[in-house]
Structure formats: structure tokens, C-alpha cells
DSSP file (Angstrom, degrees, kcal/mol; ACC not computed):
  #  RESIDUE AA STRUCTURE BP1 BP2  ACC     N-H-->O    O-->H-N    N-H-->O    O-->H-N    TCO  KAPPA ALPHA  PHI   PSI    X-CA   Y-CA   Z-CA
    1    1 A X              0   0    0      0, 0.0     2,-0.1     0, 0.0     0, 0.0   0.000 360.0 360.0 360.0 119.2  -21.7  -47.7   -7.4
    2    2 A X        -     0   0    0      1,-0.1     0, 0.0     2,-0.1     0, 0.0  -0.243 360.0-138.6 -60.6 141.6  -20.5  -44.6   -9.3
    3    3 A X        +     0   0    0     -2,-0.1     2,-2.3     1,-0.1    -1,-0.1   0.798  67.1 127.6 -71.6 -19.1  -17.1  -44.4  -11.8
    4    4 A X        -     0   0    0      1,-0.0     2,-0.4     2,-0.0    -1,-0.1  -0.043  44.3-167.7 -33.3  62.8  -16.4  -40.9  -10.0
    5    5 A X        -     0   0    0     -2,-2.3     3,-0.1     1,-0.1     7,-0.1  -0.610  21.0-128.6 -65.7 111.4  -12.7  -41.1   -8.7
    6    6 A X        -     0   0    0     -2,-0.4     7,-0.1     1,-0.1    -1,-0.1  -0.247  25.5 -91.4 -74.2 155.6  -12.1  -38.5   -6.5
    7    7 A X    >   -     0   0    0      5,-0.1     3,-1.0     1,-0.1    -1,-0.1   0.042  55.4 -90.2 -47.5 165.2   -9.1  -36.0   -6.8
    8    8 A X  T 3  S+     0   0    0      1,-0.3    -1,-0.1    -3,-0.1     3,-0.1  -0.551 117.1  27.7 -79.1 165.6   -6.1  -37.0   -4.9
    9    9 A X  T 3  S+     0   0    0     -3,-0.1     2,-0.3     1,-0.1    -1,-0.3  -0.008 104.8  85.5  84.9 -55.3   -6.2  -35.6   -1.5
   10   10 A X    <   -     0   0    0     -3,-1.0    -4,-0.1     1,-0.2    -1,-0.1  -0.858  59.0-159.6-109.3 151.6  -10.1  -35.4   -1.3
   11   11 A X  S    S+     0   0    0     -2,-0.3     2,-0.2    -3,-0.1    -1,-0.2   0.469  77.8  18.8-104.5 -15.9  -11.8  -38.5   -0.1
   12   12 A X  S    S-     0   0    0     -7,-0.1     3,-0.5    -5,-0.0     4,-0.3  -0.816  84.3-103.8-134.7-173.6  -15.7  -37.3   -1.9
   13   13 A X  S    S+     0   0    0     -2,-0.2     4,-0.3     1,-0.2    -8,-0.0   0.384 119.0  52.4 -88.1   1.1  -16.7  -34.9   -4.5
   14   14 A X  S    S+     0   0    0      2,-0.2     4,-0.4     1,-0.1    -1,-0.2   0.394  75.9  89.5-116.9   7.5  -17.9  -32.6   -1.8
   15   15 A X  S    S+     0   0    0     -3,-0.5     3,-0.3     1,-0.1    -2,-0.1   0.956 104.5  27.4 -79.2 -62.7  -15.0  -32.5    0.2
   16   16 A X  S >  S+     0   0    0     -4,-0.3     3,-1.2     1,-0.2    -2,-0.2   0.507  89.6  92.8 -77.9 -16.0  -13.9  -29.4   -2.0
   17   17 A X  T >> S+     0   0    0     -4,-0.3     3,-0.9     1,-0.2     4,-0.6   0.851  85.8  48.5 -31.7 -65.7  -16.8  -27.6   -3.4
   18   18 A X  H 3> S+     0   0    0     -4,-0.4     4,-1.7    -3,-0.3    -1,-0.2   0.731 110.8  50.8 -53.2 -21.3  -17.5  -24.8   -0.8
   19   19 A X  H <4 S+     0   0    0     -3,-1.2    -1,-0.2     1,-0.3    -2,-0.1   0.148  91.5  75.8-123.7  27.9  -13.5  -23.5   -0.4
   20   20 A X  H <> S+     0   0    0     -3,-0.9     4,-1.7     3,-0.1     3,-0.5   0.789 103.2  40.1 -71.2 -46.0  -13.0  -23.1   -4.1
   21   21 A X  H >X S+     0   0    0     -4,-0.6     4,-4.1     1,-0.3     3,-1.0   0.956 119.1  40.0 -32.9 -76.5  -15.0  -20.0   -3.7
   22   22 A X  H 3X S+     0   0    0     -4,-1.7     4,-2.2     1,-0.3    -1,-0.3   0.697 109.8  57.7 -68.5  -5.1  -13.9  -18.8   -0.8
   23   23 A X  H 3> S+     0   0    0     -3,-0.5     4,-1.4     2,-0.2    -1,-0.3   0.897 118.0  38.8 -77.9 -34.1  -10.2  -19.6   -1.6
   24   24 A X  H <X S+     0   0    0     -4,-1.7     4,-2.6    -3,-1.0    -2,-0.2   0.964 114.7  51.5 -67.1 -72.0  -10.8  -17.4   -4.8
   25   25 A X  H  < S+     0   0    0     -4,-4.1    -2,-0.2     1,-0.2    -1,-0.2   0.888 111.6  50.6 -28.2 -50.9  -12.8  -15.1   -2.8
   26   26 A X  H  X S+     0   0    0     -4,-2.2     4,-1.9    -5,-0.3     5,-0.4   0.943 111.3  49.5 -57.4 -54.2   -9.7  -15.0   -0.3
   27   27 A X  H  X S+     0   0    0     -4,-1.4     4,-0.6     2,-0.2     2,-0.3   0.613 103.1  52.3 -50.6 -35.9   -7.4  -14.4   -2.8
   28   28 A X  H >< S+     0   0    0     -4,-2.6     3,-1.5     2,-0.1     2,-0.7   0.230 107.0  54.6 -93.9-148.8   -8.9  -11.6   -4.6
   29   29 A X  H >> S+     0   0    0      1,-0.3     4,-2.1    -2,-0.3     3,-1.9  -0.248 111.5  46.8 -10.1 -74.0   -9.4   -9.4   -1.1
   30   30 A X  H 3X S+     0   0    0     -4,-1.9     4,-2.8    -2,-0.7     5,-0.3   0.931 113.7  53.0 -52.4 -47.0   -5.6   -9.8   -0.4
   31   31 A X  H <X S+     0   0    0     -3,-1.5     4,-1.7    -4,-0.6    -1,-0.3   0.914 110.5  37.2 -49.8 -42.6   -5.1   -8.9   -3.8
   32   32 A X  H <> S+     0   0    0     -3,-1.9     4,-1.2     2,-0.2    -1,-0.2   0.856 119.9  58.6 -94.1 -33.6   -6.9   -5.8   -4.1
   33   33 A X  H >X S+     0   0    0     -4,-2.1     3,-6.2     1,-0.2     4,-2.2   0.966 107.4  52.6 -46.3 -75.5   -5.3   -5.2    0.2
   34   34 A X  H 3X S+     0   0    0     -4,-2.8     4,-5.2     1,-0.3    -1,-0.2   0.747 101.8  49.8 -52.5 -33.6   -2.1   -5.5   -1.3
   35   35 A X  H 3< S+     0   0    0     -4,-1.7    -1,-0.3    -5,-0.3    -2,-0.2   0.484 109.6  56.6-104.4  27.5   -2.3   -2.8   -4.2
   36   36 A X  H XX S+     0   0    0     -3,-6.2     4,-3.2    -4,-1.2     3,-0.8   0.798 110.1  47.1 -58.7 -49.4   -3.6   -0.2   -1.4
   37   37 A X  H 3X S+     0   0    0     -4,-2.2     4,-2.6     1,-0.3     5,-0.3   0.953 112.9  44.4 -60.2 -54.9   -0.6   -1.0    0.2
   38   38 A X  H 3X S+     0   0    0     -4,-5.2     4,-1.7    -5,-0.3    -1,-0.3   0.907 112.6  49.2 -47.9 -34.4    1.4   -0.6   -2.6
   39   39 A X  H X> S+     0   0    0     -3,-0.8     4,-2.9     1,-0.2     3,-1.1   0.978 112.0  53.8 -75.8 -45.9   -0.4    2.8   -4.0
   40   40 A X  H 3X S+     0   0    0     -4,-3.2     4,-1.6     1,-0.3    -1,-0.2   0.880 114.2  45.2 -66.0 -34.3    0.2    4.2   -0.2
   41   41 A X  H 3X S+     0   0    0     -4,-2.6     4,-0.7    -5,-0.3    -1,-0.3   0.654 109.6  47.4 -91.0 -10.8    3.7    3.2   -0.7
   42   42 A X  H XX S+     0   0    0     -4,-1.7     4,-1.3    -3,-1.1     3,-0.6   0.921 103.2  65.1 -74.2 -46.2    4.2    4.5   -3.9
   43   43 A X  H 3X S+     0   0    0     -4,-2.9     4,-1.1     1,-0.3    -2,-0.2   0.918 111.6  38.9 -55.5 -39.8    2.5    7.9   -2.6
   44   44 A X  H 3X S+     0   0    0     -4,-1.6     4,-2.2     1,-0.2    -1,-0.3   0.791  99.4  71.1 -99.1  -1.2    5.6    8.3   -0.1
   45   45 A X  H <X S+     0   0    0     -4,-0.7     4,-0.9    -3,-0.6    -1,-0.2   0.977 106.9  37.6 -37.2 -68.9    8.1    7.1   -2.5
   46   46 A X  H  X S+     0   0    0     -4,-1.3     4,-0.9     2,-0.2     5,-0.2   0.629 113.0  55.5 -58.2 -24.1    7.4   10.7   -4.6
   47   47 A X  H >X S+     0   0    0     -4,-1.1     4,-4.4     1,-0.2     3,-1.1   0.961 119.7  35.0 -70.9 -45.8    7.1   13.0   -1.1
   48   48 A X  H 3X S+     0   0    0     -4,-2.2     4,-2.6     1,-0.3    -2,-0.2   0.779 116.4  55.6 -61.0 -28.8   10.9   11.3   -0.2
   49   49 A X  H 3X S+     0   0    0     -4,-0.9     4,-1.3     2,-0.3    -1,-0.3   0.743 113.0  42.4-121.0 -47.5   11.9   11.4   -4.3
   50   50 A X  H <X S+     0   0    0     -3,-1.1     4,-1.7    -4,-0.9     3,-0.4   0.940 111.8  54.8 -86.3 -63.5   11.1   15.5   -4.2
   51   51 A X  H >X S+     0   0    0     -4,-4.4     3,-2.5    -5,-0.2     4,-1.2   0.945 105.4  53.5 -31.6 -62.3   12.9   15.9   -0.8
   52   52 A X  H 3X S+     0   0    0     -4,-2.6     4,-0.9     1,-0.3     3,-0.4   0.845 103.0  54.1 -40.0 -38.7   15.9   14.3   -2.3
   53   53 A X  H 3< S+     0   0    0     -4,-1.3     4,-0.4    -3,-0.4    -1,-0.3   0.637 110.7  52.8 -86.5  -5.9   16.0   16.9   -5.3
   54   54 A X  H << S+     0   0    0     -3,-2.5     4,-0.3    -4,-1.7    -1,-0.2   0.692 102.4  51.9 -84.1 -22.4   15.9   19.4   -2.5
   55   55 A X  H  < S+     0   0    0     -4,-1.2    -2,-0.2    -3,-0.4    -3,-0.2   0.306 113.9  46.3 -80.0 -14.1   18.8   18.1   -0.6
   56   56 A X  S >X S+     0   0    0     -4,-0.9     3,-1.5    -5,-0.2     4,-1.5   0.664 110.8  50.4 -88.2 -26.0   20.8   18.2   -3.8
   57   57 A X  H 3> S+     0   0    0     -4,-0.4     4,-2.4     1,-0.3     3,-0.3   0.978 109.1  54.1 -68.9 -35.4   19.7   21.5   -4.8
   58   58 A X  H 34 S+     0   0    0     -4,-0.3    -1,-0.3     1,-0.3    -2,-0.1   0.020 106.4  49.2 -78.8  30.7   20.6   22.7   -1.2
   59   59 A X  H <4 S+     0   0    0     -3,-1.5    -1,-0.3     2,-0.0     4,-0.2   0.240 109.1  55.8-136.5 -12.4   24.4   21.4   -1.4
   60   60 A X  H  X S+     0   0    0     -4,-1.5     4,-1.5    -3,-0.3    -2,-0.2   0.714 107.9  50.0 -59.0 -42.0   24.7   23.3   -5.0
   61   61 A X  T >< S+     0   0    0     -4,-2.4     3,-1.6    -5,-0.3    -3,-0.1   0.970 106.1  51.4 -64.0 -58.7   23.7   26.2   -3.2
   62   62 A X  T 34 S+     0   0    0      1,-0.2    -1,-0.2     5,-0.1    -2,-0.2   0.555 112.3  50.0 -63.1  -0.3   26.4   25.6   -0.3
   63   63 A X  T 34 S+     0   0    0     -4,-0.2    -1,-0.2    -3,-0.0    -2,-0.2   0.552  90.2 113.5 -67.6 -29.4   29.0   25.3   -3.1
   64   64 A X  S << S-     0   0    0     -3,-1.6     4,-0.1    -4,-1.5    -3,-0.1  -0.065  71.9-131.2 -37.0 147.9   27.9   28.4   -4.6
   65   65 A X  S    S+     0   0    0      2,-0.1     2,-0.3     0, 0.0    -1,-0.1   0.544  91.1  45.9 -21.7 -52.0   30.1   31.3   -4.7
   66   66 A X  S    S-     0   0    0     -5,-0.1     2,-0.1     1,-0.0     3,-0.0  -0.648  95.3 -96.7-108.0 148.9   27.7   33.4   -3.5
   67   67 A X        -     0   0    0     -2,-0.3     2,-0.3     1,-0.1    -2,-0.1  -0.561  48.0 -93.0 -61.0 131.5   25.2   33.0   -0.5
   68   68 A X        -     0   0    0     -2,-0.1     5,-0.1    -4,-0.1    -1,-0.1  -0.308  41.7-117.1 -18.5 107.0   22.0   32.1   -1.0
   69   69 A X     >  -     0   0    0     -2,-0.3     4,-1.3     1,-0.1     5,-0.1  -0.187  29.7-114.7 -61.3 160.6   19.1   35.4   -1.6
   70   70 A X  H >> S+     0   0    0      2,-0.2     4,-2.1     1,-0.2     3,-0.6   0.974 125.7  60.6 -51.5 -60.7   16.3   35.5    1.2
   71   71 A X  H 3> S+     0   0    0      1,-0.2     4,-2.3     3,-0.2    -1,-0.2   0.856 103.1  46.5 -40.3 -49.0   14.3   34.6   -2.2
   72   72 A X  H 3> S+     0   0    0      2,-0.2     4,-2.8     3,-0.2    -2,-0.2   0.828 115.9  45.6 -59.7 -43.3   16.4   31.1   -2.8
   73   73 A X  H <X S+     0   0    0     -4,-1.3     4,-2.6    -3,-0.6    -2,-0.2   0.997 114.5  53.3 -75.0 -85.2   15.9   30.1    1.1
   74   74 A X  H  X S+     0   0    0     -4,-2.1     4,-2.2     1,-0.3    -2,-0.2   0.716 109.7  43.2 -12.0 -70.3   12.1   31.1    0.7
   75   75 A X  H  X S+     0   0    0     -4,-2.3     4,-1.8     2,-0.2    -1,-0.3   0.900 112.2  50.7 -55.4 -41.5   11.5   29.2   -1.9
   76   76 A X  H  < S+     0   0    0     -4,-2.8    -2,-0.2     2,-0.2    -3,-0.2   0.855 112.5  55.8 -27.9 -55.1   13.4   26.1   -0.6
   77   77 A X  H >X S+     0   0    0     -4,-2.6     3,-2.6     2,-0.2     4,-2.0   0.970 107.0  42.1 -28.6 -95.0   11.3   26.8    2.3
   78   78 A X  H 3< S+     0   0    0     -4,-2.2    -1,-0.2     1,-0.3    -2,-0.2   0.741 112.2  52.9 -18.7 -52.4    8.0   26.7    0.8
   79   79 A X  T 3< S+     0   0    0     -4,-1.8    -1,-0.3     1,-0.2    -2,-0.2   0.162 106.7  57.1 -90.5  31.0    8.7   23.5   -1.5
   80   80 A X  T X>>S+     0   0    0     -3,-2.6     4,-3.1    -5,-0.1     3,-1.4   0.545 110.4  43.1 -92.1 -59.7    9.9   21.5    1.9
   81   81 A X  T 3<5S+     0   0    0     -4,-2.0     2,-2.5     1,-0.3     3,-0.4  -0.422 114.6  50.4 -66.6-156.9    6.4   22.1    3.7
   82   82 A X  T 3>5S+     0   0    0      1,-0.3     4,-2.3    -3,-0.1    -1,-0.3  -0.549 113.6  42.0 -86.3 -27.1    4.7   21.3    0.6
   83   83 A X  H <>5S+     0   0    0     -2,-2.5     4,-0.6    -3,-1.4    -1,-0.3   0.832 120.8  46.7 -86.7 -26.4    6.7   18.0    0.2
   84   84 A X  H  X5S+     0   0    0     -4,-3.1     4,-2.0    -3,-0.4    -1,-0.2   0.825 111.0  48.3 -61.0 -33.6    6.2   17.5    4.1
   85   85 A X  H  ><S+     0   0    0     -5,-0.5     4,-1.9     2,-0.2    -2,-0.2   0.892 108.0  54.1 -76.7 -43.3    2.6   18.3    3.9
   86   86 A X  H  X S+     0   0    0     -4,-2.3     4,-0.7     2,-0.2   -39,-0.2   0.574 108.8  58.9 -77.6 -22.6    2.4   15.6    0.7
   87   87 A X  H >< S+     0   0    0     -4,-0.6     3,-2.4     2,-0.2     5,-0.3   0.757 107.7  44.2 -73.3-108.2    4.1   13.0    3.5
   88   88 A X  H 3X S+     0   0    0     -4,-2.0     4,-2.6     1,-0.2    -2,-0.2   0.519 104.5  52.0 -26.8 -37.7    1.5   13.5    5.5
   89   89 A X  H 3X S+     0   0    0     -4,-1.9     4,-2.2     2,-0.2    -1,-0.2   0.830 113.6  51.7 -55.0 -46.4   -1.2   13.2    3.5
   90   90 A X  H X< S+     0   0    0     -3,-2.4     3,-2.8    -4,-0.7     5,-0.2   0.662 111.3  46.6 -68.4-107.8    0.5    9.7    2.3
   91   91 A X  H 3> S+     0   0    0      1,-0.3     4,-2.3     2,-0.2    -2,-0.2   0.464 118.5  44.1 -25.8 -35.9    1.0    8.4    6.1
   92   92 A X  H 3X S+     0   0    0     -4,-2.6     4,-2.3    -5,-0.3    -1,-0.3   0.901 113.8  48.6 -65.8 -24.8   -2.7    9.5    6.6
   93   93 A X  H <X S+     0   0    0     -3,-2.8     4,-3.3    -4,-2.2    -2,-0.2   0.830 118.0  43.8 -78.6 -34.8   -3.7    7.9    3.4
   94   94 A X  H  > S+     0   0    0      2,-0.2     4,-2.5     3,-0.2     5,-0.2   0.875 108.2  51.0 -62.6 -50.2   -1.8    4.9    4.5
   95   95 A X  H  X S+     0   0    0     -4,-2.3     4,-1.6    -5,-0.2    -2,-0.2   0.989 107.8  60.3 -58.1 -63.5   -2.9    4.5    8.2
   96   96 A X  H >X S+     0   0    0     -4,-2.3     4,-1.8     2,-0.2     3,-1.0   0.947 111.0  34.9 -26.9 -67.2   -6.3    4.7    6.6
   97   97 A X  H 3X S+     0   0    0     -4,-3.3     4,-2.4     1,-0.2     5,-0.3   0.896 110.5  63.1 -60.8 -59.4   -5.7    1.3    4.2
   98   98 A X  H 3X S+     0   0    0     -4,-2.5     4,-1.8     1,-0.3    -1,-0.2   0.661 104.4  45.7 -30.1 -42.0   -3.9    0.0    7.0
   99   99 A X  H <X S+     0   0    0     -4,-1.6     4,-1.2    -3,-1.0     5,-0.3   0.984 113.7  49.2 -65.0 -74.9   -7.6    0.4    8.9
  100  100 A X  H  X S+     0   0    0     -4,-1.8     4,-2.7     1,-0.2    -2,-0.2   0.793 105.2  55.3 -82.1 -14.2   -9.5   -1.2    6.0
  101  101 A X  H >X>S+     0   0    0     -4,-2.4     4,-1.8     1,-0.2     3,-1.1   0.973 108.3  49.7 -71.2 -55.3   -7.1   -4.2    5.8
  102  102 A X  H 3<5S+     0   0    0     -4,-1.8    -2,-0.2    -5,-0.3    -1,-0.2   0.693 113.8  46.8 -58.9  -1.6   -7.7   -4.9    9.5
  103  103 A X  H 3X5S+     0   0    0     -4,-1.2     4,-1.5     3,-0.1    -1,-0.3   0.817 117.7  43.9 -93.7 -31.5  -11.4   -4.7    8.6
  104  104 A X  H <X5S+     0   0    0     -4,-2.7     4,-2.2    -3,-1.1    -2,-0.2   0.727 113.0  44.5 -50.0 -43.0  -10.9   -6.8    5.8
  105  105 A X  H  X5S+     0   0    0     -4,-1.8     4,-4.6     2,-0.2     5,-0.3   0.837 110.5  59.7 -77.3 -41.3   -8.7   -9.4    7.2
  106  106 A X  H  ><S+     0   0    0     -5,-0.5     4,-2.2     1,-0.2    -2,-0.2   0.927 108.6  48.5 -44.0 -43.0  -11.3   -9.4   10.4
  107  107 A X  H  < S+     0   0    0     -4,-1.5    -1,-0.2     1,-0.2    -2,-0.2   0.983 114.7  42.4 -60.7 -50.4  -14.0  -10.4    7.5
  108  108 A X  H  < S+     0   0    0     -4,-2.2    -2,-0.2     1,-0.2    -1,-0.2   0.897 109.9  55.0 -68.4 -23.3  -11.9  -13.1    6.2
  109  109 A X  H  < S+     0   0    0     -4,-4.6    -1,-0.2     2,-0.1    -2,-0.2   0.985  89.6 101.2 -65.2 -50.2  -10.7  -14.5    9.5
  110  110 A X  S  < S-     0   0    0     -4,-2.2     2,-0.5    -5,-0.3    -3,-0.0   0.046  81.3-110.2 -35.6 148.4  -14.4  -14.9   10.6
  111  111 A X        -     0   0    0      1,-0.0     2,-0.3     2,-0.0    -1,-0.2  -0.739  27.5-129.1 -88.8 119.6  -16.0  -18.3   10.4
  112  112 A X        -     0   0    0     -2,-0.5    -1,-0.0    -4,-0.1    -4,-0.0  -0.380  13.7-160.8 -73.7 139.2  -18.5  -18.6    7.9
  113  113 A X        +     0   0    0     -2,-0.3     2,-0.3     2,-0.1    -1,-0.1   0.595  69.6  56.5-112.4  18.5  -21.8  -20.0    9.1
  114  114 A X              0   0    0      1,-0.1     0, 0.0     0, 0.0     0, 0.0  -0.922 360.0 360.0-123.0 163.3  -23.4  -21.2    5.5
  115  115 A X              0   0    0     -2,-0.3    -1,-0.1     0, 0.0    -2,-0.1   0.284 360.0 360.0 -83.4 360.0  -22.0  -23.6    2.9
């Protein structure tokens, strides 16, 4: 008879051996999912963050004295599509992780069929 007292919770020493791995294993993939998700959400943080400073600049203008020049409108113009185009590029960059966590999750959901 062995002196081996199992942990509380497990009834042998082998009852837990295989799913420390993969519980680590599990853990680390959500982890590294979660700071795509974060980086994708940071990326539209700055498109919206640049918009903002464009919507203040445009209600400075409309206080102005004077009208906006063709030039001021123009440039406003220009840095909107750049900041739209830098939105898009985040929502594609996102829908993209958004695809490899559901390829990811697909792996971890599968049932593994070795110990």
C-alpha cells in the first residue's frame, strides 16, 4: 500500500496529470486571442481619437470670423478619408483576428484523442 494521499478533489494521482497541460495550454491561446483583440481595439481607438480632433477643429472654424478657404475645407477633407481609410483597415484588421479566434476556439473546443 502506498503513503501517496491524493489532492483534495482527485481520487488517484492520475486523475489530473493530462489537463494540467492542456489547462495551461488553454490558457495561453485565450491569452495571446485576447491581446489581438485588444491591439484591433486599440487600432480604432486612434482612427476615432484623430476624428475627434477634427470635429473640434471644425467647430473653431465655425466660430471663426471668417469663412473657412477652399484650402482649410481641403485639407479637412483629405485628413477625414485618411482617418476613414485607417478605420477600415482596423475593422478589416479586426474581422481578420475575429476569424483566427474562431479557428482557435474551434481547436480548443475539439476533443482531444491522445492522453
Amino acid at each position: 500500500m502506498s503513503d501517496f494521499t491524493p489532492p483534495v478533489g482527485q481520487s488517484n494521482y492520475m486523475s489530473g496529470w493530462g489537463n494540467n497541460g492542456k489547462t495551461k495550454e488553454t490558457a495561453s491561446r485565450i491569452d495571446h486571442i485576447a491581446d489581438k483583440a485588444k491591439f484591433g481595439i486599440e487600432m480604432l481607438g486612434t482612427g476615432v481619437q484623430g476624428i475627434d480632433a477634427i470635429e473640434k477643429e471644425l467647430i473653431e472654424l465655425a466660430n471663426a470670423p471668417e469663412p473657412p478657404t477652399q484650402t482649410q475645407i481641403r485639407s479637412l477633407a483629405h485628413r477625414l478619408d485618411s482617418h476613414q481609410k485607417q478605420l477600415q483597415q482596423g475593422l478589416d484588421r479586426v474581422k481578420d483576428m475575429l476569424d483566427d479566434i474562431d479557428k482557435e476556439t474551434d481547436n480548443i473546443q475539439k476533443p482531444r484523442s491522445s492522453w
